[in-house]
N, C-alpha and C positions, 0 to 999 in steps of 0.2 A: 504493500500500500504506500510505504516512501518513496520508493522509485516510482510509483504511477502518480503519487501528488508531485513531488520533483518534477516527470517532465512536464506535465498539466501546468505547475507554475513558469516551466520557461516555453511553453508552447503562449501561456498568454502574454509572456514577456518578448515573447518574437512577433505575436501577433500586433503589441503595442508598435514595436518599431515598425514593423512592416507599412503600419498605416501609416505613418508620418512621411516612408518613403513611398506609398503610393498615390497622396494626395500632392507631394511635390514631381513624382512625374505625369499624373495628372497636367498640373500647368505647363508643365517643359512642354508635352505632348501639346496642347491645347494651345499653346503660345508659338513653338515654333515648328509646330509640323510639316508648316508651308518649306521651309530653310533645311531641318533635318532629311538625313537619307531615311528611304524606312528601314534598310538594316543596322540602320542607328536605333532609330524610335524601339522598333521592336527587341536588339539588346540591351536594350535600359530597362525590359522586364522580367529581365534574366536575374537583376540587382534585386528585385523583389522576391525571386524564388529563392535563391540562395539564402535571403535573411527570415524567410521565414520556414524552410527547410532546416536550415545551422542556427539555433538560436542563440550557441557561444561563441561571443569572435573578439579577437584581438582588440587592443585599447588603443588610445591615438589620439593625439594631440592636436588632430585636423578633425577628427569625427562631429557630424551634424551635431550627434550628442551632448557634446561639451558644452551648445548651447541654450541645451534646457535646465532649469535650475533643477540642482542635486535632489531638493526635496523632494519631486516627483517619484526619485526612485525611493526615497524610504514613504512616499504614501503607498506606495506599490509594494510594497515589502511591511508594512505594517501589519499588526494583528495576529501574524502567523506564529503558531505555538514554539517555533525554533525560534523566533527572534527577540533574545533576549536581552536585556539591558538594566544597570544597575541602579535606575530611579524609581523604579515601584510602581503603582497601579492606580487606574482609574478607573473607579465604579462604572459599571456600564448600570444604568438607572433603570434601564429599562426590567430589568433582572436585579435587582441593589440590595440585598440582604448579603453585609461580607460577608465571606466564605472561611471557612476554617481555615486558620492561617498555617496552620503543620503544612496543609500541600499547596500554600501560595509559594509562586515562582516569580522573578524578575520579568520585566517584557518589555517591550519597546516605551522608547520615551518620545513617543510622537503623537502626543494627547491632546493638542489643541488641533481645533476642524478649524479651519478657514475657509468661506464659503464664498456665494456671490453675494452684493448690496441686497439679496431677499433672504437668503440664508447667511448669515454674516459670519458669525464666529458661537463656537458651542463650548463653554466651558465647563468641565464637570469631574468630579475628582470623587476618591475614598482614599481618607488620610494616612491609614496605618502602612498600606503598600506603599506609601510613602508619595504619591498623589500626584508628581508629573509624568506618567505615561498610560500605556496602556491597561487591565483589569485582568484579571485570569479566566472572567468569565466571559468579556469582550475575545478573549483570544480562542477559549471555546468556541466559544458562537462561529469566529472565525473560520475554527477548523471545522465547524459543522458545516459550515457553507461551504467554504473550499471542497470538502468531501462530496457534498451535492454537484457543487459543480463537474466534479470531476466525472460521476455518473452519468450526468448529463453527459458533457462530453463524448464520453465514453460511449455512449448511446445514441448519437450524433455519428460516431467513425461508425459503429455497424449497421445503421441504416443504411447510409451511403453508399457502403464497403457492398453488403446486400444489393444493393437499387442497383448496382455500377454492375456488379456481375451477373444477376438477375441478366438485364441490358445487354450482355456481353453474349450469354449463354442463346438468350433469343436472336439475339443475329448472326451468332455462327450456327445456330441450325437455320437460318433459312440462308443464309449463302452457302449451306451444304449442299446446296442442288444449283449454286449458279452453274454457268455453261461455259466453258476456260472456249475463248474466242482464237481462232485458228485461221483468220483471214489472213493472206500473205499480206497486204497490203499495212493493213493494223499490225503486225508484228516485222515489216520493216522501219514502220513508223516508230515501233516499240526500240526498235536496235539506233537508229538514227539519232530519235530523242536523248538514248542514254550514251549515245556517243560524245555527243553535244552538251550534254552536264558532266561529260568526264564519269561515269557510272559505268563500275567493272559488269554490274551484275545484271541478269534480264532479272523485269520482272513480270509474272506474267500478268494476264488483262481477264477477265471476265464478265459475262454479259449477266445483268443478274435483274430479277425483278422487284427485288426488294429495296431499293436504292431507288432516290428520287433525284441523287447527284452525282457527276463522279466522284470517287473517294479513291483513297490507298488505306490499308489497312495490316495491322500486322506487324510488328516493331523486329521482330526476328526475321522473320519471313513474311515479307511487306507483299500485297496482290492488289492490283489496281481494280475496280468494278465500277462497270459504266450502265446506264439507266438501257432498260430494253428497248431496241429499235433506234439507238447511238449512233450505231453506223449508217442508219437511212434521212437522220437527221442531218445529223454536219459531216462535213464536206472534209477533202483531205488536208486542208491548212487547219480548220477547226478544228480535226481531228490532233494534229501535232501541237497546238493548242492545249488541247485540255491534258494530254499525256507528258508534254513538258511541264505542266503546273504541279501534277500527280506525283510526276519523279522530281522534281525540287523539293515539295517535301521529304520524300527518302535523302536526297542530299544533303537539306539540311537539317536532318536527324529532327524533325519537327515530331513525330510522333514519339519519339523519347522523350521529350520535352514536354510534349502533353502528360504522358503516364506523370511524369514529375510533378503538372501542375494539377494533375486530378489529385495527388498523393497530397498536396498541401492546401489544397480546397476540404479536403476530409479532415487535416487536423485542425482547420481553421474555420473549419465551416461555421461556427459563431459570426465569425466576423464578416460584417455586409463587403468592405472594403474588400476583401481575398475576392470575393465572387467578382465585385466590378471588376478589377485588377486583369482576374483572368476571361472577360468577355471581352477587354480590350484588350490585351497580348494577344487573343486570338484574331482582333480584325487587322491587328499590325503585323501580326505574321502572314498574312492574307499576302499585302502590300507587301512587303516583304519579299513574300516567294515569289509575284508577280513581278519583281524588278530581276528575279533570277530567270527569269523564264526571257524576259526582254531583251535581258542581257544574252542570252543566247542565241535569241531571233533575231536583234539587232533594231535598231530608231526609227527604220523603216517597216517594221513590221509592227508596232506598239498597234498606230488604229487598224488592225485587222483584230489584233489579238484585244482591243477595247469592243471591236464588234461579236467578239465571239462571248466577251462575258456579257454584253448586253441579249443575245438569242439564249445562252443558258438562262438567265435572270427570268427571261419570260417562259421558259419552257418549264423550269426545273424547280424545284422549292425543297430545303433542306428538310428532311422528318426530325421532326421535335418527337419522336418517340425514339429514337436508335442511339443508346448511351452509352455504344462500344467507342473505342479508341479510335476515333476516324479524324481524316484531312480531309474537308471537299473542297471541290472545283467554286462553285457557289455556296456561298456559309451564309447570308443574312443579306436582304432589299436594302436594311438603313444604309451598310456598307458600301452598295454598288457605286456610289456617287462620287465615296472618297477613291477608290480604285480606279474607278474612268478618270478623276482627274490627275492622279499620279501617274497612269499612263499618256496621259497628253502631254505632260510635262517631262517625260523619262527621258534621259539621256544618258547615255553609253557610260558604264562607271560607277552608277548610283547606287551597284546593288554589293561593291566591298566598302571593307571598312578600310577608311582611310589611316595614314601612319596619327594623322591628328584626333581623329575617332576614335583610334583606339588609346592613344596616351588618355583623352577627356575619358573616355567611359572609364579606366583604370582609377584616374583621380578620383572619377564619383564612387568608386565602389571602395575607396577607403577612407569616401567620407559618411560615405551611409552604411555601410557594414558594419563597422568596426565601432567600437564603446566608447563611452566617455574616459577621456584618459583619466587615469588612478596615482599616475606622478604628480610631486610635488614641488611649489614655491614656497620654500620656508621661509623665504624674507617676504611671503606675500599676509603669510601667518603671523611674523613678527611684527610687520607694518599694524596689522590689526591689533595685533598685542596692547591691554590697556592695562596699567598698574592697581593694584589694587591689593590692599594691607588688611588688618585683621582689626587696625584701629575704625576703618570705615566699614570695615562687614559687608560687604555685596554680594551676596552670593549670585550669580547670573543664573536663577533657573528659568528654567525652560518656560514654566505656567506662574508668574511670579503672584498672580491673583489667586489661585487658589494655594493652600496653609492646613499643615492636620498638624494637632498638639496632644500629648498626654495629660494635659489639665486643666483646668478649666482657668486657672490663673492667668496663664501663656495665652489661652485663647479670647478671655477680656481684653488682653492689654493690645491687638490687635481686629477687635471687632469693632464694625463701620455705623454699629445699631446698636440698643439695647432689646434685652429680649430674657427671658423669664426660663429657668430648670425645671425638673422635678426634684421635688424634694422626698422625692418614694419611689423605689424600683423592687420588684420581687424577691424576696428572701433566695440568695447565691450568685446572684446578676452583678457586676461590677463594673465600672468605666473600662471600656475599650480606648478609645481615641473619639477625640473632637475635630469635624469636617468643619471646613470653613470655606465660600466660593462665591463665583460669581458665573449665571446663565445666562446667553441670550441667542438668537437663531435668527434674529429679525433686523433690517437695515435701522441704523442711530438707534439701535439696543430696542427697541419700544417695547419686546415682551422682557427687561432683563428682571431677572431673580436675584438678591442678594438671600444666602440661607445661611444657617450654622447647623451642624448635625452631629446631636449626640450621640454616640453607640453605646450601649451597655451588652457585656456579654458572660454569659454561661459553659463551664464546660472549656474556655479556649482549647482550640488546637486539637478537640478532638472528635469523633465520628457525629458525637451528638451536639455539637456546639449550638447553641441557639440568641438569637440576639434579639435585640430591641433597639429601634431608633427613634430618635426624639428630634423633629426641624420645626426652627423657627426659621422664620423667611418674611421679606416685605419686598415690593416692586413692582411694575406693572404686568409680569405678568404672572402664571399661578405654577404649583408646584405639579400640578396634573398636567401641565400639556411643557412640561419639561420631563417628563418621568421620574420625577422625586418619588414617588406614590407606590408603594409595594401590592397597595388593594389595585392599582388601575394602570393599563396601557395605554398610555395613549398614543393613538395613530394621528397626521394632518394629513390623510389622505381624504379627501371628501367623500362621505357618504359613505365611508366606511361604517362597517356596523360595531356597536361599542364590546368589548370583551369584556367589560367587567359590567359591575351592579354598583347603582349609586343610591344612597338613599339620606332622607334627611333622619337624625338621632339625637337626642341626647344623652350623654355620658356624665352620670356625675351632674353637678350644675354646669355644666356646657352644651348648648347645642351647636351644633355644627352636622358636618358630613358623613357619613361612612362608605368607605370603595370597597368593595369586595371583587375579586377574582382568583383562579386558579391560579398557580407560578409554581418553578418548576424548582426544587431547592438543590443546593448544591450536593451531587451525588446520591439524591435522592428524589422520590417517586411526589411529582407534583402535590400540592397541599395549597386549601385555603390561606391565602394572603390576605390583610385586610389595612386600612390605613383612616383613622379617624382623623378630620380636618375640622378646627376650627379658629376663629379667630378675634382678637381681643385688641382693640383702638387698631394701630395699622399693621400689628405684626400678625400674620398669619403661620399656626403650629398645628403639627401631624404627629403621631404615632404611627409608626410603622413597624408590623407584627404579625407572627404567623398565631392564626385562631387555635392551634395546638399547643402555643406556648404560652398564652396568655387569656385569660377568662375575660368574663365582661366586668368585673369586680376588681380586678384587677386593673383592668385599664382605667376602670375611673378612678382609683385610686391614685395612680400614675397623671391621671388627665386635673386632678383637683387639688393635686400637691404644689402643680407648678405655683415658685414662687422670686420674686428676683434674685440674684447670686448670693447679695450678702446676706439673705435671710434664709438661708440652708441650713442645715441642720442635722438631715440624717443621712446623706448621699454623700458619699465619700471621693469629692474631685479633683483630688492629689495627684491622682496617676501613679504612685510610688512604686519605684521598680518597671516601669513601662520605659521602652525606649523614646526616642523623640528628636527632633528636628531642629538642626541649630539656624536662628535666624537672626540672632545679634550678641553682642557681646555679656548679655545676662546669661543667655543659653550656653556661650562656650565656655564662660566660668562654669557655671553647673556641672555642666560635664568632666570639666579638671579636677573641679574638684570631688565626682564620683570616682572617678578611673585613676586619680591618687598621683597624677603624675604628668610635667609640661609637652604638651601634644606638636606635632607639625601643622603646619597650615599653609600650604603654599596654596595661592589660589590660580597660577599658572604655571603650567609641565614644559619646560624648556622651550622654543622657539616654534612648534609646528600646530600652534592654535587650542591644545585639550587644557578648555577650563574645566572650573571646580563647578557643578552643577549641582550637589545636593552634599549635607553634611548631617550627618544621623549618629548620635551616643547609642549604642547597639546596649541596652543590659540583660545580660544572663539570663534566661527564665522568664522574658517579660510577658504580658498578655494580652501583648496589643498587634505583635507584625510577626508574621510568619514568611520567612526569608528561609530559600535552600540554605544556605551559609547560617548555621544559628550557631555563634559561637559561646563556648561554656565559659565565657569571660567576658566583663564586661571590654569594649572595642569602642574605638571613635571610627569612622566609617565616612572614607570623602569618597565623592562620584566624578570621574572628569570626563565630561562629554566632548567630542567632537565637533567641531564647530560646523554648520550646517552645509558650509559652501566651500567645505574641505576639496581639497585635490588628492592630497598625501593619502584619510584612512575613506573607509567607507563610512555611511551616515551614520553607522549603528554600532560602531566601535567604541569599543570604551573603557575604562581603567576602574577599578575598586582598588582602592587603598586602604587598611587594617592596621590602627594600632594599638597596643592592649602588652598588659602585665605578662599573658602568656601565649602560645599560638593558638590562630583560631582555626588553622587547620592541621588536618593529623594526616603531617608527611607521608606516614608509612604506608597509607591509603593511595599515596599519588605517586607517579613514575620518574626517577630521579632523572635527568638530561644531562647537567653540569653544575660545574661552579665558577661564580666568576669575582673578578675584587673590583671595587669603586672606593677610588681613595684609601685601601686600607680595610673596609668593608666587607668581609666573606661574604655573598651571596648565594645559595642555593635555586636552583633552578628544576622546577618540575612541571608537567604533564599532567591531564586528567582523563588517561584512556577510559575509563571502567565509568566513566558521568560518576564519581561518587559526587560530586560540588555542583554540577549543571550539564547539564543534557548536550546535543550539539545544536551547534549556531550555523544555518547556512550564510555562506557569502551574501550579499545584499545584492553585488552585480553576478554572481555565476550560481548558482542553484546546485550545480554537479559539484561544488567545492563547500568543505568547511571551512567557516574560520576557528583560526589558532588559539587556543585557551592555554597561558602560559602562568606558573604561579611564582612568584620571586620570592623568598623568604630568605630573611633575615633579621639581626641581634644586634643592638647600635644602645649602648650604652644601659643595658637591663631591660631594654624597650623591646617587643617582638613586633616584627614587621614584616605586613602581607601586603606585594600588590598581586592583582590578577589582570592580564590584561589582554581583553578580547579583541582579536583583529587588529592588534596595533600592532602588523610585524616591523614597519618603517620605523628605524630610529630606536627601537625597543631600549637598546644601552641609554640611548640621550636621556629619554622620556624616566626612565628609569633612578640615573645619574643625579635627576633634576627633585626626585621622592629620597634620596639616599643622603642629598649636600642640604636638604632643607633644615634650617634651624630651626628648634623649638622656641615654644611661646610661654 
C-alpha cells in the first residue's frame, strides 16, 4: 500500500507539472503556429509525455520551477502522515476533541490556509501539540482521502485499461476477415512509396470493411487497411497519396508514440488537461506527417495531395467506436482546414528539424522537465539574516496569533478579552492546556472569532482518555460555522442538509443552545457529541462533551460554576508539572529555573537561514502533550525551521534541539555512524533504522526518496545535548558547529 500511495503521490505531482507545461505550449502552439515547423509544434508534445510518464527528474537552476514560490510545494506535501515536523499540531475543529497524547506525533508546520479576498485566511490551532502546524487527526483525514483517492484512481486505470482492450479485441476480430489486396498496381505503389520514405520493410495493405479511413495498425507488425471499394474511388496519385501518409506514420514510429500517450492518458486520466494535451498532439502529428509525405512528393505536388485530403474529408468519417491503436488518413473535419493551409504554405524542408530547432527544443526540455533547483545562496540567507537576543525574545513562529499555555496565569497575561472559568469540573478531570486564537475565512475578517479554550482531561495518555472543553469567544462571527462545536458540523455549502440536531435548552440557570451529532472518536467507534452554547453580555461560551462522559447534572454544574479568574476556588489552574511554551523572558526564567541549570539560546543556526520557531520546557511525566520523543527528564526543546523560500533545504526540514540534566535518548536503541570533535567537543553520531524516535519522512521534492534523520549527541560541560536533524544534509557540520559554540544564558 506504500508503494501504491508513493506513486499515486508523484503521478499527481507529475500531473501538476505537466499542466503548467501544457497550458504554456498551448500558447506557443496558438501564438506561433503560423512561424513554427509542424515537426516542431508537434515535438514540443513529446516534453509533455516525458514529464508526465518520468515524474523524477533532475534539479536546475534554469527550471520553469524555480519560479513558483516554494510554498506551493509544501501545500502539496502537507497533511501527509510521513511529513513530519517538530512544531506540533493543529486541531482540525471539525473533529476537535484532543486525542490521546501517548500516540500524538509531530507533523507539518504548514497550519495557516491563505485563501482568496472570499476565503481569506483560516486560523485554528490545539495548544498542547504545540499549535503551529498540522493535527494528527487532520493528517488522518489526510491519509483517509489520499487512500480514497488512490482507489479511485486505481479504478480509473482498469476501466480504461478494460474499454482500451475490450476496443482492441473487437477490431482484431473483424479485421480477421479483411482481404490482404494483391493488385500489382497497389503493391508497386506499396514498394515505391516505401522506397521514397527510405522504409527497408513492405508492409502489407488490406481491403477491409470495417474501417471508414485509411489507417496502419500494428506497432510490431504495422498493416495498412483501406475502406472497401478504395481502389474504384481514387485514382493512382490518390492512391500514393494516402499510402505515403500511412507509411510516414510507421516512419515516424507514430504508433509507438500513441501506445505511450494512451499509457499516460490512463495514469492521468483525472486530469482534463492530459486528455486536451493528447487531442492536440494528435492533430499536430496529422500536420506533421503531412509535411513528411510532401516532403517526399515534392512543392509541386502539395495541391494534388490538398485535393486528395479534401475527396477523403467528404467521402470518409473517422469511427468514434474503434479504440484500437490506429493512424488514419482522415482523423477529425475541425482539422481539415489547418492541414489545407499548411499544405498551401509547405515548402521543401519544413518537415526536419532544424540545427536551431533542435538546440531550442533541448533548452525547453531542461527548462520544463527538470525541478526546482535545491542548491544554495548562503549569502542570500545571510542577507536575510536579522539579529535577535534573548533580551528582546522574538520568537519568529510560524502562526504568531494563535498561543497554548499550561495555566491559566500565562494565558491572562496574554488575553485580548475578559471572559469567565468554571469553577467545577468532574471529580478526576484536571487542566490539560489552555487554547488561545484567532478565526476568520471571510475578506476584512467580517466573520473573525476571537476564542480561548479550556481542556480538562481524564485518564491522559491512555486508551480511555476523555476530555472536556470549555470556549469562550466574542466576534462577528459564531463558533458553529467555524467548527468550534463538537455537537455540530458545519458545512457553507448551500443547501446542504444539516448533520446535526439543534435545539433550544436550559442548563442550570442558562439558556442557551444544545448541538447534538454523531463524531467519530479517536480510535474509536462513533458516539454522541454534544456542545451547549450560551451567552452572557458579549462573550459567547460552549461546552464541548461526549454524552458518555458527562451527565446532564453534570454539565450544569460545570455551566453555573463559571465565575471570573480571580474568584476561583476549587479548579486547580496551575498546570504544575505540564510542559509549556516559552514566549518571553518570564517563561524562560521558569524554565531555568525548573531544569536547574543556564540553557543555550541561539535564535539563529549559522548562515543558511534555520531560525528558532518554537521553544517548549519539555517536563517529565506531564499531562498535557504527547510527543514521540517523551523524555524521562525534564528538556528545554528549541525548533528551527527552515525559512520558506529556502534554496539550500526542502520546506519541511528541520532541527530539534534537546537540552537536559541527562539524555533524552537511549543510544543503545539507535545505530552508531561516527564521531566527530567541534572545538574540543566529542560528538556522537547516530541513525534511526528501526523508527524507534519517528517513522520515515519522505522527500518533499522526490516521493521514491527518504529524508535523513541524523541524531548528534553530546556532553558540554555536565549538560546532555541532543540535536536531531531532518533533511538538513547541506552544511550539517556548520549548522551543527553553530548549537555546539553557542553560549549559555
Amino acid at each position: 500500500m506504500i508503494v501504491l500511495k508513493t506513486i499515486f503521490l508523484l503521478i499527481l505531482s507529475a500531473s501538476l507539472g505537466s499542466a503548467v507545461i501544457v497550458l504554456l505550449l498551448l500558447f506557443i502552439r496558438r501564438l506561433l503556429h503560423l512561424r513554427l515547423k509542424p515537426a516542431v509544434i508537434h515535438f514540443l508534445w513529446l516534453l509533455v509525455l516525458i514529464k508526465l510518464l518520468i515524474p523524477v527528474g533532475p534539479s536546475s537552476s534554469i527550471s520553469l520551477f524555480n519560479l513558483m514560490p516554494q510554498t506551493v510545494a509544501g501545500k502539496w506535501t502537507v497533511g501527509q502522515s510521513d511529513m513530519a515536523a517538530p512544531l506540533g499540531f493543529v486541531n482540525d475543529r471539525e473533529d476537535s476533541e484532543p486525542q490521546p497524547s501517548a500516540s500524538a506525533a509531530p507533523a507539518s508546520n504548514t497550519d495557516t490556509k491563505v485563501g482568496s479576498q472570499e476565503d481569506s485566511v483560516s486560523l485554528d490551532s490545539s495548544p498542547a501539540r504545540l499549535g503551529e502546524s498540522i493535527s494528527i487527526k487532520a493528517t488522518s483525514r489526510w491519509s483517509n482521502l489520499l487512500r480514497a483517492g488512490l482507489f479511485i484512481w486505481l479504478g480509473g486505470i482498469a476501466f480504461l485499461s478494460i474499454y482500451h482492450i475490450i476496443g482492441t479485441l473487437v477490431f482484431r476480430k473483424r479485421v480477421r476477415f479483411s482481404r490482404p489486396i494483391h493488385n500489382e498496381e497497389v503493391l508497386s505503389a506499396v514498394r515505391a512509396c516505401s522506397e521514397k520514405l527510405g522504409l527497408k520493410r513492405t508492409i502489407p495493405v488490406y481491403e477491409s470493411s470495417c474501417v471508414q479511413s485509411p489507417c496502419i495498425y500494428g506497432t510490431i507488425k504495422p498493416r495498412i487497411f483501406m475502406p472497401e471499394d478504395i481502389l474504384v474511388i481514387a485514382d493512382s496519385r490518390q492512391l500514393t497519396h494516402i499510402l505515403l501518409h500511412e507509411l510516414a506514420h510507421d516512419k515516424r514510429k507514430d504508433l509507438w508514440l500513441n501506445s505511450l500517450w494512451t499509457l499516460a492518458v490512463w495514469l492521468h486520466w483525472f486530469n482534463p488537461l492530459v486528455w486536451l494535451a493528447r487531442r492536440k498532439m494528435v492533430a499536430d502529428r496529422e500536420l506533421a506527417c503531412d509535411a513528411v509525405v510532401l516532403e517526399a512528393l515534392g512543392e509541386k505536388e502539395s495541391a494534388s495531395y490538398g485535393l486528395t485530403l479534401l475527396m477523403l474529408s467528404r467521402l470518409f468519417s473517422r469511427s468514434s467506436s474503434m479504440r484500437a491503436n490506429l493512424s488514419h488518413f482522415f482523423n477529425n473535419t475541425n482539422e481539415t482546414k489547418r492541414r489545407i493551409a499548411m499544405i498551401t504554405k509547405f515548402k521543401q524542408g519544413s518537415s526536419k528539424l532544424s540545427v536551431m530547432a533542435i538546440v531550442s527544443i533541448l533548452f525547453l526540455g531542461a527548462i520544463l522537465l527538470t525541478n526546482a533547483n535545491a542548491e544554495s545562496n548562503a549569502s542570500k540567507a545571510e542577507d536575510a539574516k536579522k539579529e535577535n537576543t534573548v533580551s528582546s525574545f522574538r520568537i519568529d513562529r510560524l502562526m504568531p496569533s494563535f498561543k497554548w499555555f499550561h495555566n491559566l496565569g500565562r494565558a491572562l497575561a496574554f488575553a485580548s478579552f475578559d471572559f469567565k472559568v468554571p469553577d467545577y469540573v468532574p471529580e478526576g478531570y484536571r487542566l490539560k492546556y489552555i487554547d488561545m486564537g484567532k478565526n476568520f475565512s471571510k475578506a476584512n475578517q467580517a466573520d473573525l472569532v476571537e476564542y480561548v479554550s479550556i481542556t480538562f482531561v481524564e485518564n491522559f495518555g491512555r486508551q480511555d482518555e476523555r476530555n472536556i472543553e470549555v470556549y469562550a469567544s466574542r466576534g462577528k462571527g459564531t463558533m458553529l460555522e467555524h467548527n468550534l462545536l463538537w455537537g455540530a458540523s458545519y458545512s457553507r455549502e448551500p443547501g446542504r442538509a444539516l448533520s446535526y440536531r439543534q435545539e433550544a435548552l436550559t442548563v442550570g440557570d442558562r439558556t442557551g443552545t444544545m448541538y447534538t451529532t454523531s463524531r467519530s472518536r479517536y480510535k474509536q467507534p462513533p458516539e454522541t457529541a454534544k456542545s451547549f452554547v450560551w451567552q452572557e453580555n458579549e462573550i459567547t461560551y460552549a461546552v464541548n462533551y461526549y454524552s458518555k462522559d458527562l451527565d446532564h447534572d453534570e454539565l450544569a454544574k460545570i455551566v453555573q460554576s463559571a465565575v471570573w479568574p480571580d474568584q476561583v476556588r476549587h479548579v486547580d489552574y496551575s498546570g504544575a508539572g505540564n510542559s509549556f511554551p516559552l514566549y518571553d523572558e518570564k517563561d524562560l526564567q521558569e524554565a531555568k529555573d525548573i531544569l536547574g541549570f543556564p540553557v543555550k539560546f541561539p535564535f539563529d543556526i549559522s548562515a543558511y537561514g534555520l531560525k528558532l520557531s518554537d521553544s517548549i520546557l519539555l517536563q517529565a511525566n506531564d499531562q498535557n502533550t504527547g510527543f514521540p520523543l517523551r523524555p524521562d527528564t525534564d528538556a528545554l526543546w528549541h525548533s528551527y525551521r527552515v525559512p520558506y523560500d529556502s534554496s539550500i533545504y526542502e520546506l519541511n526540514d528541520y532541527i530539534s534541539f534537546y537540552q537536559s540534566k541527562a539524555p533524552v535518548v537511549d543510544v543503545n536503541k539507535l545505530s552508531f555512524l561516527r564521531t566527530l570533535e567541534i572545538s574540543g567537543i566529542g560528538i556522537s553520531v547516530y541513525t534511526d533504522p528501526d523508527h524507534v524516535y519517528s517513522e520515515p519522512i519522505h522527500s518533499d521534492n522526490n516521493k521514491l526518496k527518504f529524508k535523513s534523520q541524523t541524531y548528534y549527541v553530546w556532553e558540554q560541560n555536565g549538560i546532555h545535548y541532543t540535536a536531531y536533524f531532518v533533511g538538513v544534509d547541506r552544511h550539517q557540520e556548520e549548522n551543527l558547529e553553530a548549537l555546539v559554540l553557542a553560549p549559555v544564558q
